[in-house]
C-alpha positions, 0 to 999 in steps of 0.5 A, a space after each residue: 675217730 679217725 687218727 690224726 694225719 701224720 703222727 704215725 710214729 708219735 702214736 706208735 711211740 705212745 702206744 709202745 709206752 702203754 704196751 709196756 706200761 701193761 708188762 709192769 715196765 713204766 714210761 715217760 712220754 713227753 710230747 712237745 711242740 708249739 701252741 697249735 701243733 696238735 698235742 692235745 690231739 696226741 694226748 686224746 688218742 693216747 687216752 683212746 688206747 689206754 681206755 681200750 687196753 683196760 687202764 685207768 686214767 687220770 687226767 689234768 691239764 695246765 692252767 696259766 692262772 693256777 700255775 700259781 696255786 700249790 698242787 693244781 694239777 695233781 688236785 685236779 687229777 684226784 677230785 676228776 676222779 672222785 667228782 663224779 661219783 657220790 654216796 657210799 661209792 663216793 665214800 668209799 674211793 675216798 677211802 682209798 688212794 685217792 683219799 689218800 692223796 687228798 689228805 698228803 695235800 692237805 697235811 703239806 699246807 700246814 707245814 712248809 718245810 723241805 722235810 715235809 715236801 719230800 715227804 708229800 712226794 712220797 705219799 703221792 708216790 705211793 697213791 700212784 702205786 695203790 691205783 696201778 696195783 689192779 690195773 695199768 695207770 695211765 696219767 695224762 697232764 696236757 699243757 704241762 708248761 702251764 701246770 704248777 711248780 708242785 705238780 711238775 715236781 711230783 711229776 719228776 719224782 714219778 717219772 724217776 720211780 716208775 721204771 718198774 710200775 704199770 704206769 704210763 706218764 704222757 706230758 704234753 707241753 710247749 717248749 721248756 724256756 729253761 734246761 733247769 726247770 722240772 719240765 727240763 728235768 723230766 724230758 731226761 728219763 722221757 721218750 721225747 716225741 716232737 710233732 713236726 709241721 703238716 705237710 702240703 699233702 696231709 692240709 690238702 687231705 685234712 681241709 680240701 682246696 685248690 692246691 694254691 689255696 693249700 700252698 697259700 695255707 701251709 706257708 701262712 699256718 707254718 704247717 701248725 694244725 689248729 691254724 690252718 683250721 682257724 684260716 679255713 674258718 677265716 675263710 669261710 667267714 669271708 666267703 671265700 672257696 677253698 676251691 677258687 685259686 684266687 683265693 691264695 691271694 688273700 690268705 696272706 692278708 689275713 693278718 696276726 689276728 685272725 685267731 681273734 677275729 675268727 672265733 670273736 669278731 663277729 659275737 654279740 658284745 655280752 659273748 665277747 665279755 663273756 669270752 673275757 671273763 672265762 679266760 681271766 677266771 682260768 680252767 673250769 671257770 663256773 658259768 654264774 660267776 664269769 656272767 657276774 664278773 662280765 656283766 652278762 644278763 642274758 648267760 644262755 644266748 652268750 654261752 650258745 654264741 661262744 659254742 657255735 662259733 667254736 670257743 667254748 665248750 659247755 658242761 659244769 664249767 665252761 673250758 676254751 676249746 683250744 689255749 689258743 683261743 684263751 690266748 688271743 682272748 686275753 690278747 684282745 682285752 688289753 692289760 687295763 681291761 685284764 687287771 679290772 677283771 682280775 680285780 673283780 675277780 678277787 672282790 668275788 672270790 674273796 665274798 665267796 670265801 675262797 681260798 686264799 691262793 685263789 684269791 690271790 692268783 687275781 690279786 697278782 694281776 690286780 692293781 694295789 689296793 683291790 682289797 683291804 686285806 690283801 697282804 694278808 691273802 697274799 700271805 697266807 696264799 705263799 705259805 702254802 706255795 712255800 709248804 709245797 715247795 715253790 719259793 719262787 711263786 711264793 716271794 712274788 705273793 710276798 714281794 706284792 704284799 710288801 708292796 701292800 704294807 711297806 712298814 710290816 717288818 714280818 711280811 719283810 722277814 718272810 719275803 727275805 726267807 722265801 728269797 733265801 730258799 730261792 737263792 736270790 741270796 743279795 735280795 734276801 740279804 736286803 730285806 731281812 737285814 730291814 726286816 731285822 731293823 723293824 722286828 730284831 729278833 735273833 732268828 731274822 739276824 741269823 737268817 740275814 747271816 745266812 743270806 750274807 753266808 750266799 753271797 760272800 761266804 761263811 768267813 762273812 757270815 761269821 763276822 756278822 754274827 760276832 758283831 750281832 752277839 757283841 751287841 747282845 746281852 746274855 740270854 736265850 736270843 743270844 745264845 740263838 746266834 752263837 748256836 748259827 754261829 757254831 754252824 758256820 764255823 763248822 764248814 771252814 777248816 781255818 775256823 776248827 780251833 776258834 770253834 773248837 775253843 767256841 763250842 768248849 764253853 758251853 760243854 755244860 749246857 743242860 741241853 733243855 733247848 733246842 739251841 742248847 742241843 745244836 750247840 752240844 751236838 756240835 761240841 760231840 762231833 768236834 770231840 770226835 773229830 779232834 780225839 778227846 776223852 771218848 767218855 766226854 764226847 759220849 756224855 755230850 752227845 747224849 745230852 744233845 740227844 736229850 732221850 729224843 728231844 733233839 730228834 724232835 727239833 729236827 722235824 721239817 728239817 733234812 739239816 737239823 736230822 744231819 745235826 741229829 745224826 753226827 750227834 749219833 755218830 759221835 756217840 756210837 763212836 765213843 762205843 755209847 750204843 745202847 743210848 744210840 740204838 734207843 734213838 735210832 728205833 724211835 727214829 725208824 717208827 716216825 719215819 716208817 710212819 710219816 718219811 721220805 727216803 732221805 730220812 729213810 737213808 740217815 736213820 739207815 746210816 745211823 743204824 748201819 754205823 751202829 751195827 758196824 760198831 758192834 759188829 753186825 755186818 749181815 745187817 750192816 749190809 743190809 742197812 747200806 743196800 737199803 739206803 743206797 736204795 732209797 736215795 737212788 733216784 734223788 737229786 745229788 745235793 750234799 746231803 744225798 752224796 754224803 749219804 751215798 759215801 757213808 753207804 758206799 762205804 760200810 757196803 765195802 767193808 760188808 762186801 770185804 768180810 763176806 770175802 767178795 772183794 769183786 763186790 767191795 770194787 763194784 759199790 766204789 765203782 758205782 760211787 765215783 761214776 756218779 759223783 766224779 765231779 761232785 763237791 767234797 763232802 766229809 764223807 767222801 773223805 772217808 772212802 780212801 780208807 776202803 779203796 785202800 782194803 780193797 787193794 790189799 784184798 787185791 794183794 796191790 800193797 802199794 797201792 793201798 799205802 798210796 790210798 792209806 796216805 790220801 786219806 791221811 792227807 785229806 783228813 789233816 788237810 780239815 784239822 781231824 784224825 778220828 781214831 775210827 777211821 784208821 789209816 794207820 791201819 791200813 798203811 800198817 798192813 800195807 808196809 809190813 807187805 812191802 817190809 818196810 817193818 820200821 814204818 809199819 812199827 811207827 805207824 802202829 804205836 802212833 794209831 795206839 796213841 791216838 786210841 789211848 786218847 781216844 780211850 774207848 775200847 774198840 779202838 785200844 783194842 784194835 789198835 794193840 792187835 795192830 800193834 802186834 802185827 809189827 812188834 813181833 817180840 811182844 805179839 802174845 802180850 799185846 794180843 792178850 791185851 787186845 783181846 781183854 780189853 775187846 772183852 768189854 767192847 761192843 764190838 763182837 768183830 774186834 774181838 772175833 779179829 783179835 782171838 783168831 790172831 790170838 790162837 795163830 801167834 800161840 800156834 806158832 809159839 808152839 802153844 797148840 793147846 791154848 790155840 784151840 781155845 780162841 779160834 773155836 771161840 772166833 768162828 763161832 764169833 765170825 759166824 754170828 757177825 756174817 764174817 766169812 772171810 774171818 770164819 775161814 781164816 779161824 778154821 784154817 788156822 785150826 786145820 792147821 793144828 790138826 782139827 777137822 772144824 765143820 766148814 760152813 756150806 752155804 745152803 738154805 737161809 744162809 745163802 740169802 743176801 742181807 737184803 734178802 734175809 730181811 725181806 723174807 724174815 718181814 714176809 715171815 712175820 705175816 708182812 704184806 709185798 705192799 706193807 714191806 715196800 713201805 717199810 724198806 722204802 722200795 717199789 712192791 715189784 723190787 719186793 716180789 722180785 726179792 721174794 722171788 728169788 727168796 723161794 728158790 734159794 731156798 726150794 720153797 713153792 711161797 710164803 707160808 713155808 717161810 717162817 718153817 725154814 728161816 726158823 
């Protein structure tokens, strides 16, 4: 087959796209345009090439009607190719990815929570992966604009992994009617290709004809290729020679509805029907049903007609040889005739036990009443839309099955959720309050509350929720709303001291429920904030926990993990980290088994806070790459940008005590570009502080005491002072550097302050360290003091601090002997943290004492980056590339790359000399 006229540029693009598809470096095509314009005849040649170059090939094309059913198209994909197989070989696909992707779909309509849609995405993700691992993948959706919301997400969540992959993505699509939409969105990493208009010169060659003839054609088609060939077809029904000039003069008499009368109006009345019923049952409509639901007796002559007039094509099912074609027929029915047909439809359907959101995309252009148990069909219909994350479908199912049982307060509650998830916060707002009327339980008035938090804010919401409680007796229900209650509080700062005195009466809660652990994991993270007893917040937080319940009640939900990890972080803070590294380990297994890579992230935060506390920091760092990793390409909610800021920022300080002050710049560089416009989030308080160790690594002391009192300000601006981040500290540093020694005294006894209330021994003992950097008359007694209470914090790095202080102020107190003992314990301290600018300092110190310490030359696994060294220890440990992506939430090429460099630093030929040298 020839290639088509004048998309030379198109087909090169396409074709560059799966050269480089072939080099393992993925592309996006989008070909856009109007019905008609020929890009489905692009999308064919793409296939033609792909098929030539060796890859494999999934393919789907949108459909109008199954734009309604979750995971249409990626369905589509999967069962084409396994479909045509059967037997053992059949068995044997469904084994693999493609199995796979059968069973994510099928796992994600029995939950429909956020949580498990992102980790659906993912499955469905790592299919793609699997099937390019042979060969190059091609995947092709044609008519893209028709194809479901689940689909186009899955589609934008490829298309932002796929860079380093062997897969070709081509979608072809009309217009998107919005910037927003996920065909919006997947155009922005796409190689655009906009098919332009033929011109008079490729119709003339493409259809032969008298030049005004042609002329006549091109002004009437607009240059569109499928018109022009529907008005030659007109044309040639009419009798009239493309070769006569007088021609011209009826072209432009042929009217808006030629494509209807050139392919139906002169059929049998049966193909015509029959024509009627294949455009209202969709894509692959089964030939048996459409002549039932058309009335057809005689299907071979209607099916024969349609093929010879050029509207269908025949196989096991019947398809429209154009959309256009469906178009037009669904125009010619009228709106009567179509809802009957749907109707029908739905009976038909429903007798067959079709699922239920087949049913129900019939029964949405079906008048009220077609069934019985409509409502019913429509329900369940938009809870698996919901499960595949498309609200929008889904409250329109359940806005119609309201329409079906008005008095059914349940069918209210959920229309009101799914609302809710869609952001139309005053609709939501009315139904849940009604529903609330009819069911008043306390999860439709805290929903209810959510929708008024939309529309008018948390101080609304709060109202509304004091005045519900009010009216309730004690009780579990009740109890349901005071934990909403503590939510929303939590956001406003003008609210901390009301929530505070809130949160405090139930600071005796068991933590046996799931409301019981919200509230008390509230209650830590407000202790940690607001400076109470350490050992309190610790056995609050770890009642929240509740040994893995509290990690339990966060499944399906991303903000009920946020509430898990501030519980975490409270308790980590307050130096609990064995209690705290059982939880994470718990976690990391059920998101290593069945996660997304924004749990991936928060366990990642968790994990890195954990081995920053105890000081960690080759692990640490590893933990921030990782998680900055996995959330690369996710969309910046607020929960993504506080893990990006929490990453950001313990990669800094990793960066700093490798000495790489370069590094620690470029991680907050590479924040602030991303997120200069962001909304602030209370992590990204936080990242004064490193912007401050950064300019006093940098030697600018003025400008780390102007980022040390950002920090201050914006921490006093939300009511908290959490001794853990230590502004004072900084500020200290900065004001004995600009000798400013009466700050730097004030400032040191007031982080001492806050750390006795706090009480927990890593920060009394930094804090008396500090101390002694501006008291010098008591620098060797508070430096003892540091270092014995160091002795019984977690924090090995702390202490490493202190004792390197420790020998220095007794070197310089004349006191060479007892200096040694401490800087030869800091080094070998500095050493096993990763601490290399404290290692350097330590040995420097002893140099100076006149010791000759062995300098640490980085060579072999010591050269490593933390990410590396974990990559090559799991490679050790007999781990497949495949097994390790999985694992780390990477793509296997970012695996072998790391591998990669992994045999070269170290001057090995592969793996098998691995676990010899790392050992």
């Amino acid at each position: 087959m020839r290639e088509p006229l004048e998309r030379d540029s198109e087909i090169a693009h396409i074709r560059e796209a799966l050269d480089a598809a072939t080099r393992g470096e993925g592309r996006v095509v989008v070909i856009e345009g109007r019905a008609g314009i020929g890009k489905t005849r692009l999308v064919h040649e793409c296939r033609e090439l792909a098929k030539e170059r060796g890859f494999g090939r999934l393919q789907a094309v949108g459909d109008a009607l199954e734009s309604a059913m979750a995971w249409g198209v990626v369905r589509q994909m999967v069962e084409r190719s396994v479909s045509r197989y059967s037997g053992e070989l059949r068995e044997k696909i469904l084994a693999g990815p493609s199995g796979a992707a059968l069973k994510a779909l099928d796992d994600a309509a029995l939950d429909p929570s956020q949580a498990e849609l992102a980790r659906t995405l993912h499955s469905l993700w790592w299919v793609a992966v699997d099937l390019s691992s042979t060969r190059p993948l091609l995947i092709t959706v044609d008519d893209a604009h028709w194809a479901d919301h689940s689909s186009l997400q899955f589609l934008v969540y490829l298309s932002r992994r796929i860079a380093d992959l062997p897969i070709a993505l081509v979608v072809a699509t009309r217009p998107p009617m919005d910037n927003f939409g996920p065909l919006a969105q997947l155009s922005v990493s796409a190689d655009r290709l906009l098919p332009r208009p033929l011109t008079t010169d490729a119709l003339s060659a493409l259809v032969g004809g008298h030049p005004e003839v042609i002329t006549a054609l091109h002004a009437a088609s607009g240059g569109n290729p499928f018109l022009s060939g529907v008005l030659v077809d007109e044309l040639a029904a009419l009798g009239l020679p493309l070769d006569d000039a007088a021609t011209a003069e009826k072209v432009g008499t042929l009217g808006p509805s030629t494509v209807f009368r050139a392919t139906l109006g002169r059929l049998p009345a049966e193909a015509v029907a029959l024509a009627g019923a294949v455009a209202v049952l969709g894509t692959h409509a089964d030939p048996w049903q459409a002549a039932e639901l058309a009335e057809v007796g005689d299907l071979p002559s209607a099916v024969e007609a349609l093929t010879a007039a050029n509207v269908l094509i025949t196989g096991d099912h019947l398809e429209f040889v154009h959309p256009v074609v469906r178009e037009a027929v669904l125009t010619g029915l009228g709106p009567i005739a179509r809802a009957s047909l749907h109707a029908r439809a739905a009976k038909s359907l429903q007798e067959s036990h079709a699922s239920a959101d087949r049913v129900a995309a019939h029964l949405v252009h079906a008048p009220k009443g077609t069934l019985p148990n409509a409502a019913e069909v429509l329900r369940k219909a938009a809870a698996t839309l919901l499960s595949a994350g498309d609200p929008r479908t889904a409250a329109g199912h359940l806005a119609r099955a309201v329409d079906e049982k008005p008095g059914d307060a349940g069918l209210r509650a959920e229309l009101g959720r799914a609302l809710l998830r869609v952001g139309d916060a005053v609709n939501a707002h009315r139904h849940l309050k009604a529903a609330a009327q009819g069911l008043p339980d306390a999860e439709l008035v805290a929903a209810a509350a959510s929708a008024t938090a939309a529309l008018e804010g948390p101080a609304a919401a709060i109202a509304e929720l004091t005045e519900a409680i009010e009216a309730r007796p004690d009780g579990e229900s009740r109890l349901h709303l005071e934990a909403r209650l503590a939510v929303f509080r939590s956001f406003l700062p003008d609210q901390r001291q009301v929530a505070s005195a809130h949160l405090s009466g139930y600071a005796g809660l068991a933590g046996g429920t799931p409301d019981e652990r919200t509230l008390l994991g509230l209650l830590a993270q407000m202790g940690r904030y607001e400076v109470w007893p350490h050992d309190e917040v610790a056995t609050t937080a770890t009642r929240a926990l509740a040994n893995g319940a509290y990690l339990d009640d966060a499944t399906g939900s991303t903000d009920a993990m946020v509430a898990w990890l501030v519980a975490l972080l409270a308790l980590m803070a307050a130096d609990g980290v064995d209690t705290a590294r059982h939880e994470i380990e718990r976690a990391r297994l059920k998101v290593r088994a069945h996660g997304s890579p924004i749990e991936f992230a928060m366990v990642a935060n968790a994990s890195l806070f954990l081995n920053w506390r105890c000081g960690n920091m080759q692990v640490v760092e590893a933990e921030a790459e990782g998680a900055l990793a996995a959330v690369a390409h996710e969309d910046p909610v607020s929960e993504v940008i506080s893990l990006r800021a929490t990453s950001t920022h313990f990669a800094v300080y990793a960066a700093l005590e490798r000495g790489d002050v370069a590094a620690a710049g470029a991680f907050i560089t590479a924040f602030d570009s991303q997120h200069a416009d962001a909304r602030l989030t209370m992590p990204m308080i936080w990242l004064h502080e490193v912007r401050a160790l950064i300019a006093l690594a940098e030697g600018d002391a003025r400008r780390a005491m102007s980022q040390a009192y950002r920090q201050r300000d914006a921490m006093h601006q939300v009511h908290v002072d959490p001794p853990t981040i230590p502004w004072r500290a900084v500020a200290t540093r900065a004001a004995l550097l600009l000798n400013q020694h009466e700050l730097a005294l004030e400032l040191a006894t007031e982080q001492l302050d806050v750390a006795r209330k706090w009480g927990a021994a890593t920060e009394v003992g930094a804090a008396l360290r500090l101390l002694s950097n501006a008291d010098a008359d008591a620098r060797l007694e508070l430096l003892t003091e540091s270092v014995t209470v160091l002795e019984a914090s977690p924090s090995r790095l702390e202490l490493a601090r202190s004792l390197v202080d420790l020998g220095e102020a007794l070197r310089v107190a004349r006191r060479r002997t007892d200096a040694r003992e401490p800087l030869h314990r800091a080094i070998e301290l500095a050493g096993n943290c990763g601490s290399a600018a404290l290692q350097t300092r330590a040995v420097e110190a002893l140099e100076a004492l006149g010791d000759r310490p062995r300098r640490q030359i980085t060579l072999g696994a010591e050269a490593l980056t933390a990410s590396e060294r974990r990559v090559a220890d799991l490679a050790a440990a007999g781990r497949a590339n495949r097994e390790i992506a999985q694992e780390l939430f990477v793509t296997p090429k970012t695996v072998e790359n790391h591998l990669g460099r992994i045999y070269t630093k170290l001057g090995i030929a592969g793996r098998r000399d691995l676990a010899s040298v790392l050992a």
